[in-house]
N, C-alpha and C positions, 0 to 999 in steps of 0.2 A: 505430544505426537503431532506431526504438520500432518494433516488430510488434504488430499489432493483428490481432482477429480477431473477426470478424461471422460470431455462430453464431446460425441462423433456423432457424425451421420454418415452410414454405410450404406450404398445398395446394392454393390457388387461384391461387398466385402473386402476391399482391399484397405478401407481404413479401419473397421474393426479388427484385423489382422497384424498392422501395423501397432494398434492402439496396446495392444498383448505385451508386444516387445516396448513400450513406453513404460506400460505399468509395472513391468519386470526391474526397467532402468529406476522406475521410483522407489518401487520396494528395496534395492539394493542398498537405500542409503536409511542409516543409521537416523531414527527421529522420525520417518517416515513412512507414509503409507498412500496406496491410490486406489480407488475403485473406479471402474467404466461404468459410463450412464449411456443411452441415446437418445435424443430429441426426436417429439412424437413425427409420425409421418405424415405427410401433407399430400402424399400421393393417393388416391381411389385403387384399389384391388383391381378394377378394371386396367387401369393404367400403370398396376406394373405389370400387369400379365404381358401388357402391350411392350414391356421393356423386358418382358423374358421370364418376365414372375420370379423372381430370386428371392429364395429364403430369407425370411425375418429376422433379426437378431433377437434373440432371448437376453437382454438387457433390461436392467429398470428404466424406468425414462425419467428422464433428469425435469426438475421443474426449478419455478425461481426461489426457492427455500434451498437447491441444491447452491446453489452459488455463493448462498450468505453462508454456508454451514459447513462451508469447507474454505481450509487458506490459501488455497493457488485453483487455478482452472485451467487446463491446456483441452484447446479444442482441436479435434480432428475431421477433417471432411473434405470433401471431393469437389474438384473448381468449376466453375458452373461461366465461364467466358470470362476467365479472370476477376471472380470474383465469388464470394460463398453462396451456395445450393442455397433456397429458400426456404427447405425447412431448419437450415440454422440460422435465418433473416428472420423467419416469425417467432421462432424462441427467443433471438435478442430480443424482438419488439415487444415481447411481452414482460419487458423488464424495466420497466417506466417508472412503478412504484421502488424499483432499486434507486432508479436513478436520480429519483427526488429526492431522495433520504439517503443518498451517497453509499448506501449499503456497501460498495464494492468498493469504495476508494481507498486504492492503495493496494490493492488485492494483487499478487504477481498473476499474469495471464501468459502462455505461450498457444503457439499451432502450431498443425503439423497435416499437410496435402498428399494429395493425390492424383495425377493428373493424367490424363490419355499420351501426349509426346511430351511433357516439359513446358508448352505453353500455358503460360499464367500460375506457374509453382511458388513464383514471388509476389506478382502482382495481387495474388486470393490474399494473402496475408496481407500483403500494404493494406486492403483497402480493408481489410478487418481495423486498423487502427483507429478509424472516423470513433468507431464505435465505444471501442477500449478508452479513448481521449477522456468521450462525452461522460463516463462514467469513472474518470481518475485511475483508473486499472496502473497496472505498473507492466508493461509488456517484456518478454526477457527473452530477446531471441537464441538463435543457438549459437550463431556465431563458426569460427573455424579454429577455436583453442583447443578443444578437446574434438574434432573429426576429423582434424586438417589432413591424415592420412588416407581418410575413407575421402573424402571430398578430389585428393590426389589422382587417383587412381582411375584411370581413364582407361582402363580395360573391360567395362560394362557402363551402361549407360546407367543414370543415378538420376534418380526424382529429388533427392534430398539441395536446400542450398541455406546457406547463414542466417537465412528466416524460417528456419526449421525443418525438419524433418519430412521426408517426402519419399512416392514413389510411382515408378510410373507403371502404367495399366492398360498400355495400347491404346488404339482408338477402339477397338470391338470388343476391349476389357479382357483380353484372353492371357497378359502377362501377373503376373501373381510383383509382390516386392522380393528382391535379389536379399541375399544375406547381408552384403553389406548397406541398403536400403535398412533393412531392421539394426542391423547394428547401429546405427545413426539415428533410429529411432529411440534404443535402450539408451545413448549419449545424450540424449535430449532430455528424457525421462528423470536421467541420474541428474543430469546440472541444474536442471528446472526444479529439482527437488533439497539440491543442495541451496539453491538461491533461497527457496523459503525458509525453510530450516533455520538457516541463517538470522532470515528477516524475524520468526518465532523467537529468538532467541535475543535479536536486539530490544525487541517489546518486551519481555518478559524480565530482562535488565534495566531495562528502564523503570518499570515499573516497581523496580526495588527498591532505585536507589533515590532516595531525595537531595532534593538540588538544597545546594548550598544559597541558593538565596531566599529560598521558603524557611531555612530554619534561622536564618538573621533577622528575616522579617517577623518569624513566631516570636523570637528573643525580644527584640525591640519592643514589640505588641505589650508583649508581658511585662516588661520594665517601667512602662507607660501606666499600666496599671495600677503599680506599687504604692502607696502614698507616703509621701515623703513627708517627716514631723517638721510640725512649721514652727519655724525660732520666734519666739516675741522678743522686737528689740527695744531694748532701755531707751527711753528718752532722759535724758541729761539738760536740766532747766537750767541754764545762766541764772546767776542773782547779779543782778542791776548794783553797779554802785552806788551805794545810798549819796541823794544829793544833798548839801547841807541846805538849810533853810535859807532863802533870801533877807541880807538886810534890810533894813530900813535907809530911808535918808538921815536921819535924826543921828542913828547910828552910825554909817561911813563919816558924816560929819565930825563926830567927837573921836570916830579912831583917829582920823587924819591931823586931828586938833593934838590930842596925845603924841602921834607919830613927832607933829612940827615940836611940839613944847622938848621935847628930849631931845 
């Protein structure tokens, strides 16, 4: 089963709301599953009263054991001048001991915003990537394959763009996400989850099958080992022509005397 984890920071609620219809889009695939965490708040009680005092999320709060213990992570949260809110800046920063030890490399990551008018819906996710790079992440945007319709439709305005899923919130936060805003979150949720699945499933193949050059190489090893019986071979001594004995002179003498006399 691929576990997924959807870690947000909400403080109007508009991304924990979204985050519902993401987790719905993961659940719906087969292999699958996601739970919602949120990263601790960095805010004082004083200072959200000052922002309205909005309701807490009842959520577990996600730490850096969340990340290694699940195989994807799609983060959601609210753009802070094109670029991500600080308390999901101090939960990445506190993942330095991941990124020594590459804990996440390879990990698929996606986002998913929320924004007052549309500015910075794309730009909060670009600059998420510094981050994703430094620690090998595999980023997997949404793309327009599967929303191309919902993206079409320019009869409501739409927080959502091919860097994920989005929606917008006004500037005084009074607009909630439109249906199809959530629907584009459930498409992100499903294909984000199909991507890992996938990814699960190629590791898990791999890891069955052994390569064909580890087992030529075991073969080899082992034939190396074998010992092979050693021939003794025959030595074969020439015998020397026997030399006759040297004459004498006394003797060539008297042959050659004989030889003349006849």
């Amino acid at each position: 089963m691929a576990k997924i984890a959807i870690i947000i920071y909400s403080l109007y609620s508009h991304v924990a709301t979204m985050a519902k219809d993401v987790k719905k889009g993961v659940d719906s695939v087969e292999g699958a599953e996601a739970d919602v965490f949120q990263v601790p708040e960095t805010l004082s009680d004083d200072i959200r009263k000052q922002l309205g005092d909005p309701p807490k999320l009842d959520l577990p709060v996600a730490t850096a054991d969340t990340l290694v213990e699940y195989d994807g992570i799609i983060f959601g949260m609210p753009t802070r001048f094109g670029s991500m809110p600080a308390q999901i800046k101090a939960f990445i920063d506190g993942t330095g001991g991941l990124w020594a030890n590459g804990a996440l490399y390879h990990k698929p990551v996606g986002v998913f915003v929320s924004t007052g008018t549309g500015g910075g819906k794309e730009l909060t996710i670009y600059n998420c990537l510094s981050t994703f790079a430094h620690h090998g992440m595999l980023y997997v945007p949404l793309g327009y394959g599967k929303a191309y319709p919902e993206f079409c439709d320019l009869s409501q305005p739409n927080g959502a763009s091919p860097w994920g899923a989005g929606c917008l919130a006004a500037s005084d936060g009074s607009r909630q996400p439109s249906e199809t805003e959530l629907r584009i979150a459930r498409i992100q949720g499903e294909e984000f989850a199909n991507t890992v699945v996938k990814q699960q499933k190629s590791i898990a193949a791999e890891k069955k099958t052994t390569k064909p050059e580890e087992k030529t190489a075991k073969t080899d090893a082992n034939a190396s080992k074998e010992t092979k019986p050693v021939v003794k071979s025959k030595k074969t001594t020439k015998t020397a022509p026997k030399e006759e004995p040297k004459k004498g002179l006394l003797s060539r003498i008297l042959a050659k005397t004989k030889k003349f006399l006849s």
